[in-house]
N, C-alpha and C positions, 0 to 999 in steps of 0.2 A: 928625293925630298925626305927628311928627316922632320916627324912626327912626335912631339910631345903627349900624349894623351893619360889625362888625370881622373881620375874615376874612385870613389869611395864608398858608394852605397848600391843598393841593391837595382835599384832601375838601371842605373849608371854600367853595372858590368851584362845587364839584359843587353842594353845598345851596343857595349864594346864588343860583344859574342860575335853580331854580324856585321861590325864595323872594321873593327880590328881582323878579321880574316880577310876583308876588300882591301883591306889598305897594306896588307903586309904583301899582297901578289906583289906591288911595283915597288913599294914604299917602305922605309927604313922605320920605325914606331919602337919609342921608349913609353913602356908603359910605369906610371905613377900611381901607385894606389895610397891612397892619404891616410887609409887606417879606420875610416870614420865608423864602419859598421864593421864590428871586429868580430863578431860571433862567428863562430865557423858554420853554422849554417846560413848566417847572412852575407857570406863570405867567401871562405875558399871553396865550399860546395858550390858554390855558381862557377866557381872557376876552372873545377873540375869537368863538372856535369857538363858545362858549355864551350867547352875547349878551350877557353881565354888563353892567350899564354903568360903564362908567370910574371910576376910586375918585374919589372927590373929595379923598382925603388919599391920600398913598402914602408911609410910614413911614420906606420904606428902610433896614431896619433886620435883618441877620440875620447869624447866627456869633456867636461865643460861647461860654462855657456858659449851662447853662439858670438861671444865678441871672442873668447880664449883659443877655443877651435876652432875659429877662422885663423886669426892670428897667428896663429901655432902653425897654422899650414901652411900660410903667405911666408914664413919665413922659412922653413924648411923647404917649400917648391923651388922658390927663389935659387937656393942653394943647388936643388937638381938643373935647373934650368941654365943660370952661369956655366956651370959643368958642360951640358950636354951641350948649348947652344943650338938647338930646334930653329926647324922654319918656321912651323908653326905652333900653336898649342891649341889642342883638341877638346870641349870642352861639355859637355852632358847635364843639362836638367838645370835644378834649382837648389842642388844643396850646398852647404857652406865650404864644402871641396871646390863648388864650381865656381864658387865668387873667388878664394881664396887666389886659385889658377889664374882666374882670369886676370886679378888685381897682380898679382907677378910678373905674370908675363908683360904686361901691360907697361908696366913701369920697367921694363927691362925693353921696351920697344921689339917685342915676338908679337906678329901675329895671333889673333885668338880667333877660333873657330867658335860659333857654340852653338851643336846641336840643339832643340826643342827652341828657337830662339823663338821670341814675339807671345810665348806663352803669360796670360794675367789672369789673375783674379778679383784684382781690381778691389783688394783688401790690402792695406798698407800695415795692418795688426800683422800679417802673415809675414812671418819670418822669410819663407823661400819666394816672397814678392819681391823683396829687398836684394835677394841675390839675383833672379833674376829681370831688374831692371836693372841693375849695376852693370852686371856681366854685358847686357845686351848693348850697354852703350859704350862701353870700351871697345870692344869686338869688331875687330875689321871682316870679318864674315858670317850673317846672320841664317841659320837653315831653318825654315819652318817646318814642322808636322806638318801644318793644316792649314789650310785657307785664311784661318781666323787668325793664327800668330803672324802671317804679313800682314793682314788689314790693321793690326795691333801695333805692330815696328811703323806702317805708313805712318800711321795716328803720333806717333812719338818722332817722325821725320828723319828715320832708319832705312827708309825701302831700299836706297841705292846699293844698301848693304845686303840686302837680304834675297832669299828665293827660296821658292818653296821644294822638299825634298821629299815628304812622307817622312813616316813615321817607324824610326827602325824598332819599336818595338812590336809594330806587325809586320817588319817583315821575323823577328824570333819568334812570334807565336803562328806563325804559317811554318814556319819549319820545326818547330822543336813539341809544337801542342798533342803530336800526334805519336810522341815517343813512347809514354807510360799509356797503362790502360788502370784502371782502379783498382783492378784483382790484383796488381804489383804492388802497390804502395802499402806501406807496413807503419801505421801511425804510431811515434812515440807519445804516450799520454802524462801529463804534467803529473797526474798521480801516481804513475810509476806504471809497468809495465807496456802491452803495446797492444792495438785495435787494427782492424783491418777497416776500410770504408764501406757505410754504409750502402747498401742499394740507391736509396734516394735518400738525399742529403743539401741541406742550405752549407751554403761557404762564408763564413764571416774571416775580415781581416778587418783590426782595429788598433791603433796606435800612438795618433795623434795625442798628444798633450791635453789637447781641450776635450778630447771624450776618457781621458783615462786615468787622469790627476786628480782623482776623487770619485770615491764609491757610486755617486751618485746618477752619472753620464750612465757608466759602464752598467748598474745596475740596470737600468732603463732597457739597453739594449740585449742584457742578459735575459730579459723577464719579457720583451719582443719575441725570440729566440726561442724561449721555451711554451710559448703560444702559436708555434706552430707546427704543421701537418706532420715535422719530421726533424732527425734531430741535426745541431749545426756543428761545423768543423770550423772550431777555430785555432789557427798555430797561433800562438800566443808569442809578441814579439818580449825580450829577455827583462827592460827593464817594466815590463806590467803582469811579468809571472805570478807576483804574490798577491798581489790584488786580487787579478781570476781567480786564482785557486783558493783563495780566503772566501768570495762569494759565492762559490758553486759549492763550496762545504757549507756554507752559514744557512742560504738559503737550500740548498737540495736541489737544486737542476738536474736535472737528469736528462736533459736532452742537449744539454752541450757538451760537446766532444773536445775538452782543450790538448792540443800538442803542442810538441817542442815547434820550433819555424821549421819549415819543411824546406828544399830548394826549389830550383822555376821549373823543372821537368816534371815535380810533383805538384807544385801551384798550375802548370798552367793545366795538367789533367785534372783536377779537384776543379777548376773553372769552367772547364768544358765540358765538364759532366755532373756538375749542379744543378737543381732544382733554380736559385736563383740566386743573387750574391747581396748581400751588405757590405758594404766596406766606407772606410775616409780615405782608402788609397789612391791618390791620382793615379800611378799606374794601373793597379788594376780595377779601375773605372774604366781604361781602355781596352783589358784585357775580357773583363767582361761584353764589351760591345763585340771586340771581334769575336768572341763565341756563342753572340746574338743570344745571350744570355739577359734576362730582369735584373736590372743594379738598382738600391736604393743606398746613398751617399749619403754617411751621417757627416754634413758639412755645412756651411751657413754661407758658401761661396760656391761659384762654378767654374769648377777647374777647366772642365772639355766642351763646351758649349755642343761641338759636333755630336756627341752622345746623349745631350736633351732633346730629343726628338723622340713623339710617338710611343711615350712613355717608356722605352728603353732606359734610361736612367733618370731617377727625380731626388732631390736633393730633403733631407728628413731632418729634423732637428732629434736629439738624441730623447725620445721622447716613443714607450712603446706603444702606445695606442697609434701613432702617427707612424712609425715604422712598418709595422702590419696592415696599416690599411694599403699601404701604397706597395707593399710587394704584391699582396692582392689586385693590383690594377694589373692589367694586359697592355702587354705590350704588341704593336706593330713594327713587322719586319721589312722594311724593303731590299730586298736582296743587293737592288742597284747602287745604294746608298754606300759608299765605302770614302769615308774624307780622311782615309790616314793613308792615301797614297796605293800602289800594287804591288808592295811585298819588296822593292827590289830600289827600295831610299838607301843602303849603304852604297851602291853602285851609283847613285845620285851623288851621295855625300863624299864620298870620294874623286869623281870627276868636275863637283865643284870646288874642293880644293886644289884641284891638277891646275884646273883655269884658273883660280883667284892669283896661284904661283907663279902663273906665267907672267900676269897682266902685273905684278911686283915685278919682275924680272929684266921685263919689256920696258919699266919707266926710266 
């Protein structure tokens, strides 16, 4: 079987690490990378660091809006796909790589796989809602993370398509979390030179558009940050460097620690060995849970329903008195509690492709 799989942002080559080494044992896989997160720390350092093997296609393609950068990639896939002619096309998350993929393949009659399928936020403002209801209903084969993105697909009258697989980004942070230890990690600091990590330390990751497109959001959570017990690490992602670094000089923080982005072996030991985390990242709102770490999510939607539980992660408006009170809250652990599957969803997501190919084959 001959495997298309499209991948361009940083979650996306997290899943390919343990997906694309399942699927290469039997399986023939052209890898496409769209280009979308070009930074070489949000990029080829994951590719290194994680084995990926080398794209076979590399897009080169990112900036825009998200009608231009989609578009831009619908036609250039398009172009790989004719060529390569795939059984299937492989398809990850929610970002404008995966709608792109999937609308190609689509219209070129290829199969389309897409991992995290049935995932909502049930905000129609949210850009990667739009990709991921699109993708999901093109998609002749739907794989859930979680319980909740089937009940999701049923609700939309998808289930025939879909089954649940776990979540291949805990089976990467059962294998990879326990690579670095903190004493390794050698932080590059946005002001120039470089920092080791603190003893105890908060982890902040922040990105989004809506908390970073003006002094205002970001300020909030800067001035949460520095009202607390210890100071925080944030790798600063490329297009919000000057911002940061304009308000930690203006006002004088001194407890936030800005770096360049770091890669996943360094993310996911700074996760597992944090005091607690903030973040807008859907991923690592997961990556937090599997390290039964305190998340508070500056977001105004719920991305993982399974990780609001028991005050493990709560949702904060970009607001510091309301940030700090709720990292303040305790969380409960139930050890039993695991809704992303047992570590071993690329073995799933792989022999759910073997059958979907057969039952094509057999008509």
């Amino acid at each position: 079987m001959k495997i298309a799989t499209v991948v361009g942002a940083r979650p996306q080559f997290i899943k390919a690490a343990v997906v694309s080494h399942e699927l290469r044992k039997r399986h023939q896989e052209i890898l496409i990378h769209t280009g979308q997160h070009f930074d070489y720390n949000m990029s080829e350092q994951f590719f290194r660091e994680l084995d990926i093997p080398d794209p076979d296609y590399n897009l080169g393609i990112s900036g825009g809006t998200h009608g231009q950068m989609t578009g831009r990639m619908l036609a250039a896939i398009e172009e790989v796909l004719i060529k390569e002619q795939p059984d299937w096309v492989l398809v990850y998350g929610d970002t404008n790589s995966t709608l792109a993929a999937a609308l190609a393949a689509a219209k070129l009659h290829i199969p389309v796989c897409h991992v995290e399928a049935g995932a909502r936020v049930h905000n129609m403002t949210n850009p990667e809602e739009l990709n991921r209801i699109c993708t999901d209903h093109v998609s002749a084969l739907l794989l859930a993370s979680t319980g909740s993105g089937y009940d999701e697909m049923a609700n939309e009258g998808l289930q025939e398509r879909g089954r649940i697989v776990g979540d291949p980004m805990y089976d990467a942070f059962v294998e990879y979390s326990n690579k670095l230890q903190p004493a390794e990690i050698t932080l590059k600091l946005l002001t120039g030179g470089t920092a080791g990590v603190p003893e105890e330390y908060y982890y902040l990751t922040c990105h989004r558009e809506e908390n970073t497109n003006d002094d205002k959001d970001l300020l909030e959570i800067f001035n949460a940050a520095e009202r607390l017990d210890a100071p925080t690490v944030y790798p600063v992602h490329p297009r919000n460097k000057e911002r940061a670094v304009r308000l930690q000089k203006q006002y004088q923080f001194s407890k936030m620690i800005l770096t360049e982005p770091v890669g996943y072996l360094e993310s996911a030991c700074l996760v597992k060995n944090a005091k607690k985390i903030v973040t807008d990242s859907g991923g690592l709102q997961r990556e937090a849970f599997f390290a039964k770490k305190k998340c508070v999510t500056i977001l105004n939607f719920v991305c993982w329903p399974e990780t609001m539980v028991d005050n493990r992660n709560e949702l904060s408006r970009p607001l510091a008195d309301e940030i700090v009170e709720k990292l303040q809250h305790v969380q409960k652990i139930d050890d039993a509690y695991q809704p992303f599957g047992d570590g071993h969803s690329a073995i799933k997501i792989v022999k759910a492709l073997e059958e979907a190919q057969k039952e094509r084959t057999e008509k």
